[in-house]
C-alpha positions as MATLAB code, in Angstrom:
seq = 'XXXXXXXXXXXXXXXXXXXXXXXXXXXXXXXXXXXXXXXXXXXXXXXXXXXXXXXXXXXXXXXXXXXXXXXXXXXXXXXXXXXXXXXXXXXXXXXXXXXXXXXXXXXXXXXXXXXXXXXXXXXXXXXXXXXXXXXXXXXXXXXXXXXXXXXXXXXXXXXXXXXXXXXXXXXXXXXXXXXXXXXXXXXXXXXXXXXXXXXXXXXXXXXXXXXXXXXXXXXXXXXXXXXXXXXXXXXXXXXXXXXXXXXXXXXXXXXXXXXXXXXXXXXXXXXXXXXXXXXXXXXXXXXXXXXXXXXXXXXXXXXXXXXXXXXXXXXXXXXXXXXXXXXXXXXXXXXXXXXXXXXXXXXXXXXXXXXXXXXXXXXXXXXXXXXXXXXXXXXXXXXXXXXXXXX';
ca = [
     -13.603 -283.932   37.626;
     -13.661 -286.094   40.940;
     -10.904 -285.344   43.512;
     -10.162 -286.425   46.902;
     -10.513 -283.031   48.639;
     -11.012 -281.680   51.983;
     -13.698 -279.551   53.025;
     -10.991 -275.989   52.955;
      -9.919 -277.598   49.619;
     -13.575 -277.897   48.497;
     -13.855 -274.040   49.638;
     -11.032 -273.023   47.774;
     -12.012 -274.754   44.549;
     -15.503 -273.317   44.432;
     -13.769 -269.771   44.996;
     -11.536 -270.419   41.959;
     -14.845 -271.372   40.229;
     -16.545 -268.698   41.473;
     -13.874 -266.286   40.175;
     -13.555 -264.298   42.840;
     -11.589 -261.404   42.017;
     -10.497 -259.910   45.552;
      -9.642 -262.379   48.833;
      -8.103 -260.438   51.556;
      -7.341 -262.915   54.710;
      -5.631 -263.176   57.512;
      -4.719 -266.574   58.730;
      -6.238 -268.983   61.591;
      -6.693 -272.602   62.469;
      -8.524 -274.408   61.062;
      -8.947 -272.060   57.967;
      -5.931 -271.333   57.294;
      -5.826 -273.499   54.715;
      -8.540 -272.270   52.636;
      -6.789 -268.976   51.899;
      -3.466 -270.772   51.708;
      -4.528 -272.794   48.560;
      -5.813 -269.960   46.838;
      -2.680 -268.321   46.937;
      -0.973 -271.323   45.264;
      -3.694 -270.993   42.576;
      -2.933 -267.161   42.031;
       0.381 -267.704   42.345;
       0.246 -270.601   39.409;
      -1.808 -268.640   37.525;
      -4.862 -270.843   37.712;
      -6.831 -267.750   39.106;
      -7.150 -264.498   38.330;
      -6.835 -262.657   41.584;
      -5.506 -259.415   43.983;
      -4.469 -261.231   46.891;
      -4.114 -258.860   50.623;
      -1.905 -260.267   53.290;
      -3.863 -257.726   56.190;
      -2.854 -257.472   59.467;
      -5.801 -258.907   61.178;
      -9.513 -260.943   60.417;
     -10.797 -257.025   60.644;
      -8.460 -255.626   58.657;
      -9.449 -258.401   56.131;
     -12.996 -258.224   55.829;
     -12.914 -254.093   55.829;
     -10.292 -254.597   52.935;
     -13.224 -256.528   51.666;
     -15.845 -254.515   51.827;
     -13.936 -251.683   50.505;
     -13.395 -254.060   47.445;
     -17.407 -255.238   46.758;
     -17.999 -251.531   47.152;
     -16.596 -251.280   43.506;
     -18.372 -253.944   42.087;
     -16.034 -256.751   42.996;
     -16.234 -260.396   43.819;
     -14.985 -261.149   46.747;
     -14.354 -263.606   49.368;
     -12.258 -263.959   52.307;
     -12.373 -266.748   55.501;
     -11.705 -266.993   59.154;
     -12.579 -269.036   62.166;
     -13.525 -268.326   66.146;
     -11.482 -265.893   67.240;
     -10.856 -264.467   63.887;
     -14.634 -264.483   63.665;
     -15.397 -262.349   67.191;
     -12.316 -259.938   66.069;
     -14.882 -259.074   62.572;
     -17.802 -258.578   64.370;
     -18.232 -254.708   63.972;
     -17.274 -255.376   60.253;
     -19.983 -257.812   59.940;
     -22.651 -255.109   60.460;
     -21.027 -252.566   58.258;
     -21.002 -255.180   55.721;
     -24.670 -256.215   56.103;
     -25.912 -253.042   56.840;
     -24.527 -251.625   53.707;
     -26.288 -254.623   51.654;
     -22.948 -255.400   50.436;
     -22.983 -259.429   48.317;
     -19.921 -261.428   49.594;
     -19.262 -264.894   50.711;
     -17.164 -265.564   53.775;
     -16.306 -269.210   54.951;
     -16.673 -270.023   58.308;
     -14.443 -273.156   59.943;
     -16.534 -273.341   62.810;
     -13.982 -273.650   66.069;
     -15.316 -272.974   69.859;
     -14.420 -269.815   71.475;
     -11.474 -269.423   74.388;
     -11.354 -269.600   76.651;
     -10.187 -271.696   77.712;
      -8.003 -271.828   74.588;
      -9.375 -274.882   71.546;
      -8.722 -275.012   67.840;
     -11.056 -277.918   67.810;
     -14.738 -277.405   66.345;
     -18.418 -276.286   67.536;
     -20.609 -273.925   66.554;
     -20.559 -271.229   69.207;
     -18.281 -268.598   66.965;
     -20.673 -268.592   64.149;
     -24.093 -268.860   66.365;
     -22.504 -265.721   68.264;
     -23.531 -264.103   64.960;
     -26.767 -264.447   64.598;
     -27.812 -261.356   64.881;
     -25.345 -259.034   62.570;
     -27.343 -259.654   59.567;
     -25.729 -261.994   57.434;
     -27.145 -265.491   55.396;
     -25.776 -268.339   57.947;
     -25.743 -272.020   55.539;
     -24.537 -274.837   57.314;
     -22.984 -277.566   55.386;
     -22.573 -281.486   56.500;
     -20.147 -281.940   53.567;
     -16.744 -281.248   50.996;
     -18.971 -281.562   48.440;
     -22.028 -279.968   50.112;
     -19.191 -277.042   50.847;
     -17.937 -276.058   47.417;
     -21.457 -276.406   46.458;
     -23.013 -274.253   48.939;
     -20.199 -271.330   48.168;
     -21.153 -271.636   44.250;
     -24.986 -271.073   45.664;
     -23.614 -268.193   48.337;
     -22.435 -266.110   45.510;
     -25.862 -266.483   43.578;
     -27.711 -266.032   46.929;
     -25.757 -262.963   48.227;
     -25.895 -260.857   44.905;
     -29.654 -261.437   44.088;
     -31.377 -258.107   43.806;
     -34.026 -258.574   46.192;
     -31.330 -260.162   48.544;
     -27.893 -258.141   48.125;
     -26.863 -259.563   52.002;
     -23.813 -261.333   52.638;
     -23.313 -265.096   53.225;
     -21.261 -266.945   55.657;
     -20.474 -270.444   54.559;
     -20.244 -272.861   57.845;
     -18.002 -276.208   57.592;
     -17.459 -277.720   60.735;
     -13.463 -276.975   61.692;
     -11.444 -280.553   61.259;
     -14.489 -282.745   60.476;
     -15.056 -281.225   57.242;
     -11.945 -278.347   57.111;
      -9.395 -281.267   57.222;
     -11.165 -284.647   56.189;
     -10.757 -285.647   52.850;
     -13.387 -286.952   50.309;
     -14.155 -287.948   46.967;
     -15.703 -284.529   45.602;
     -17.066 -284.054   42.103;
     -15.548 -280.334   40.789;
     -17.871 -279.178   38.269;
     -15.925 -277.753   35.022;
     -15.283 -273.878   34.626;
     -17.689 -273.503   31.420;
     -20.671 -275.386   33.576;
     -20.605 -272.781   36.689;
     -20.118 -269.622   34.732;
     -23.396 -270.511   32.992;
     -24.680 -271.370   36.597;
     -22.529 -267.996   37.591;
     -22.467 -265.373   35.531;
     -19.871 -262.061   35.993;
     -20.897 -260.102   39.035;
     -23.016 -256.778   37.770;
     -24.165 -255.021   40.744;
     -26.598 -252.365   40.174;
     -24.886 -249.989   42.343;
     -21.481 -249.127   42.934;
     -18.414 -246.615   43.852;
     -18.416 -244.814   40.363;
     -17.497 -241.144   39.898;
     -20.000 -241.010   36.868;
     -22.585 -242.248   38.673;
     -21.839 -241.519   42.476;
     -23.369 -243.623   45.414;
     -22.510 -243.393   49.120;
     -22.361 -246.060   51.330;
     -22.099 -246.302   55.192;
     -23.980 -242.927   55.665;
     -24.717 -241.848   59.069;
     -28.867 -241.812   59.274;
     -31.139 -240.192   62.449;
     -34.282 -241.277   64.147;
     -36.239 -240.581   61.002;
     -34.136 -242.927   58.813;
     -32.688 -245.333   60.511;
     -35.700 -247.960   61.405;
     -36.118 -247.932   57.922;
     -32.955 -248.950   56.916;
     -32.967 -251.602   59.156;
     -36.648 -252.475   57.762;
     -35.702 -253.149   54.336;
     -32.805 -255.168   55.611;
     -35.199 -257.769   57.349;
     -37.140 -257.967   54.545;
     -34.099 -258.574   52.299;
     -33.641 -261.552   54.692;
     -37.189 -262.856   54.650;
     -36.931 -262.821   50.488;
     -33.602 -264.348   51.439;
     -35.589 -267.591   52.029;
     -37.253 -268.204   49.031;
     -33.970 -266.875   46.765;
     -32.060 -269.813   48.775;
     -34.250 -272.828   47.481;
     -34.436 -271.133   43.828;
     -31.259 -271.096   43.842;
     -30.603 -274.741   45.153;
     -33.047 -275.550   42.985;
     -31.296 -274.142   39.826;
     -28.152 -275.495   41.143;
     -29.401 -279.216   40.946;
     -31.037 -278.356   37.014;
     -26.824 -277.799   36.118;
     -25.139 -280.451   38.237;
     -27.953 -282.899   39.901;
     -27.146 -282.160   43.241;
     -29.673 -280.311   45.608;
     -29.655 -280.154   49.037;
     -33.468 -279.427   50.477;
     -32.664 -275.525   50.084;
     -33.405 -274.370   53.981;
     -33.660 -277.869   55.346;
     -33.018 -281.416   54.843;
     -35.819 -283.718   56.016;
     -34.926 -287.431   56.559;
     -37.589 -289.835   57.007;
     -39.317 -287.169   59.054;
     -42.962 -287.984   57.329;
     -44.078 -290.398   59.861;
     -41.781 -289.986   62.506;
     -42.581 -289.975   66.281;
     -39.401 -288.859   67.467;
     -36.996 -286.159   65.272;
     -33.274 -284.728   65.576;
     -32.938 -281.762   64.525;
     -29.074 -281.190   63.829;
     -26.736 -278.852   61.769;
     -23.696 -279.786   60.491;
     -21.565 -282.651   59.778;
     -23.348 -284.170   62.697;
     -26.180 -285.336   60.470;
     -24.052 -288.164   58.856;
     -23.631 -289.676   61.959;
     -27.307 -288.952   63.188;
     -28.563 -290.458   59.953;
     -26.587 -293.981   60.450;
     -28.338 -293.966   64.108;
     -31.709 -293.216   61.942;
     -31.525 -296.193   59.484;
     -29.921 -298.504   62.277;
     -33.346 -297.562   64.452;
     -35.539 -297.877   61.803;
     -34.606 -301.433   60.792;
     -35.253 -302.103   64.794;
     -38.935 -300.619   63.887;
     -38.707 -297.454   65.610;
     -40.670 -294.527   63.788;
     -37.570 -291.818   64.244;
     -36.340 -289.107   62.132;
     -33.455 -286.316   61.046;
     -34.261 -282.795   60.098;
     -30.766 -280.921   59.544;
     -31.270 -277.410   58.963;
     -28.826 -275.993   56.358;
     -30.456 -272.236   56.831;
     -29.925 -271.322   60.434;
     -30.273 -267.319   58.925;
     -33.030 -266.531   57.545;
     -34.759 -269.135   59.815;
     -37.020 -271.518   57.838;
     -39.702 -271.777   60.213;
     -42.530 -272.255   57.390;
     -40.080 -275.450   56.460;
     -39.569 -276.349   59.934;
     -43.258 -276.344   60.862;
     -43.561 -278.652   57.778;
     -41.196 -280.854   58.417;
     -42.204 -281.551   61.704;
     -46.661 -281.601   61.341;
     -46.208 -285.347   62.765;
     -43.328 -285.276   65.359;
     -44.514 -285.987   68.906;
     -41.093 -285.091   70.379;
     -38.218 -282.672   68.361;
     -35.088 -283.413   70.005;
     -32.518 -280.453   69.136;
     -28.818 -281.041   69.528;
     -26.575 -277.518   70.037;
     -23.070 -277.413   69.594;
     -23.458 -274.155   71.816;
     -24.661 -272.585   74.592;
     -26.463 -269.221   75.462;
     -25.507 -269.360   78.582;
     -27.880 -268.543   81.807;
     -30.627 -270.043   79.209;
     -29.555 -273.027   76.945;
     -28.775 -274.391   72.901;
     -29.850 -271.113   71.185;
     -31.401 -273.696   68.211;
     -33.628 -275.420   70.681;
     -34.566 -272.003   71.446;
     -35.144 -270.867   68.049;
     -37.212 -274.776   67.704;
     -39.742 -274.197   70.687;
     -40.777 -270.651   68.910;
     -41.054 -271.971   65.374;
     -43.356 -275.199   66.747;
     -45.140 -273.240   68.769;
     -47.382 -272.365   65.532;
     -48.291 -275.740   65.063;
     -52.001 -276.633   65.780;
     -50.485 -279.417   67.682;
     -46.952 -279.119   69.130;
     -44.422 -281.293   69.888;
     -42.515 -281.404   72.860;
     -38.838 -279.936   72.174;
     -35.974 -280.864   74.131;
     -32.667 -279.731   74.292;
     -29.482 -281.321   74.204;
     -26.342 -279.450   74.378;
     -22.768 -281.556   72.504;
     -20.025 -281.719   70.775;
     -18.705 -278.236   72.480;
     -15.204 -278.316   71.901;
     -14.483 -280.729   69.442;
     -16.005 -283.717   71.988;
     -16.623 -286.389   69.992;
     -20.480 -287.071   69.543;
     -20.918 -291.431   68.753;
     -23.776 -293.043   67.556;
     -24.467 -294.982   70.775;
     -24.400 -291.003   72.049;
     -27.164 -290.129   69.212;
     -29.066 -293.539   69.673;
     -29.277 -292.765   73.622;
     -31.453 -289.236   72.770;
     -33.578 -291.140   70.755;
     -34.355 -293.826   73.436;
     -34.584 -291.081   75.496;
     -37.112 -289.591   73.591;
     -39.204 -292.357   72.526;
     -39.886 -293.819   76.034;
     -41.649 -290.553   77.105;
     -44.029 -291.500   73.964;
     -44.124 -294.461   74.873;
     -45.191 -293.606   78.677;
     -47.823 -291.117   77.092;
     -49.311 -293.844   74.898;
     -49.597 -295.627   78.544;
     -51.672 -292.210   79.523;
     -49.460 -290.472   81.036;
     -48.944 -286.724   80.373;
     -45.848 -286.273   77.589;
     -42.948 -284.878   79.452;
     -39.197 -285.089   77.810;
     -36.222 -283.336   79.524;
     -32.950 -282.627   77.467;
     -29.250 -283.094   78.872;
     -26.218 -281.601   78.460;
     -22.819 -284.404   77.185;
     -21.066 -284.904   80.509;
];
């Protein structure tokens, strides 16, 4: 069925799909209406669900985690704030290899106070052990949560997702978005069977307090959980485009980056403006490219280095800041190029913080940018690029 959805919509349709049997939430701009159409579909009956109004986004995802602990599918959502209020959750959560899907509607942090969208809640948790998938559409959304679930409860994954939509953009812009039929994803999603459980015939603990001697080696298997994580994530894209024809690169999405000089590197809904500035400055004869990554955890550096063998310059545009250094993906860009026989230079653009607009002309400009220092070196001169920060 094709429907004219927004990007929350999209989320909430894939978690109907999905047949999620648990969503505890608590509500937040611009989420808020993710959770708030899955009530209306428990409450008309259209999905089978337990429902908990909690008293806060921590509340909500230990309600969750409580719930996956018995074999469960679960989901919940939340957005900046809500987000930085989870964070010791989120490590109980991955730490305890505990499968769930959690959308993220990416909004900056306060202060001072926005509702409006970047990516510095989300990039803030890099580091607590969950999947991170960035999505540049509805459709890519409520596709990437029917993945997430796939992803999150593979047996050489069993790590939790986070499903990023930029907040407005994508949470509140409608589009035409094709909703695959309920027969057609449970073949593509069967019933969740984890292996292990809360069972009194069969009793497991989880969250156990380990020493010195145990400890690294939890935290061992959990890394290489995420490593497999990278190859599960483009099986799984893969198998999603044998049911429905849609794929989306699995970790990354190269555009026209074979032969490029210059490439953007980009996550997020910015790519459909970045790849307009692409075709417009390729008709002018300009050799330029678009690499969005869709994986920002696990990092697909094997990919990356792939993707960008011919680049001359990578151009890398944050919507954050680590601050005191700079865009933590241009960081996260220098280290993965820096295995290439030849490297590119990498610059770093910091954007779009805030919900600031970023316009073609804006795009076009890091390109010209860009290409004039190859330009100069193809005069002889030594290849030197600096990035810049939108004023």
């Amino acid at each position: 069925m094709r429907a004219y959805l927004n990007g929350n919509e999209a989320v909430a349709a894939a978690v109907r799909l999905a047949r999620a049997e648990v969503v505890a939430a608590y509500p937040i701009t611009p989420q808020s209406t993710i959770v708030e159409k899955i009530a209306e579909y428990i409450a008309d009956g259209s999905m089978e669900a337990d429902y908990i109004r909690v008293e806060s986004e921590h509340a909500a995802l230990a309600a969750c985690y409580g719930a996956a602990v018995t074999g469960t599918r679960v989901f919940t959502a939340t957005s900046s704030q809500g987000l930085a209020y989870m964070f010791e959750m989120l490590h109980f959560v991955s730490g305890c290899r505990v499968p769930m899907v959690m959308a993220v509607a990416n909004r900056g942090l306060a202060a001072p106070w926005t509702i409006w969208a970047d990516h510095q809640d989300a990039i803030a948790c890099r580091d607590t052990g969950w999947i991170q998938l960035y999505v540049e559409t509805a459709q890519e959304a409520l596709d990437t949560c029917l993945q997430a679930y796939k992803i999150a409860a593979h047996p050489e994954v069993l790590t939790p997702v986070m499903v990023c939509l930029d907040g407005y953009v994508l949470s509140h812009t409608e589009e035409i978005v094709d909703v695959p039929d309920q027969e057609a994803v449970d073949r593509f999603l069967p019933p969740y069977r984890p292996e292990y459980t809360i069972d009194t015939q069969r009793p497991y603990v989880f969250g156990v307090g380990a020493g010195p001697d145990l400890y690294p080696a939890f935290k061992y298997y959990q890394q290489q959980a995420m490593l497999r994580a990278k190859e599960v994530i483009k099986e799984v894209d893969r198998e999603f485009q044998a049911h429905f024809e849609r794929s989306y690169g699995g970790l990354v999405d190269p555009y026209y980056c074979h032969d490029a000089a210059v490439v953007l590197v980009v996550m997020g809904a910015t790519a459909g403006t970045a790849r307009e500035v692409v075709d417009y400055l390729r008709r002018q004869g300009e050799a330029v490219g678009l690499l969005r990554l869709r994986s920002f955890r696990p990092f697909p550096v094997e990919d990356l280095q792939a993707a960008l063998t011919r680049a001359r310059v990578v151009a890398v545009l944050d919507r954050d800041c680590s601050f005191g250094y700079e865009g933590v993906l241009a960081t996260e860009i220098k280290a993965a190029v820096a295995g290439l026989p030849v490297q590119p230079q990498v610059a770093g653009f910091i954007g779009g913080l805030g919900g600031r607009d970023i316009s073609q002309e804006e795009l076009a400009d890091i390109f010209r940018h860009c290409l004039e220092a190859v330009r100069r070196q193809d005069r002889g001169e030594e290849l030197v690029v600096s990035g810049g920060w939108q004023k």
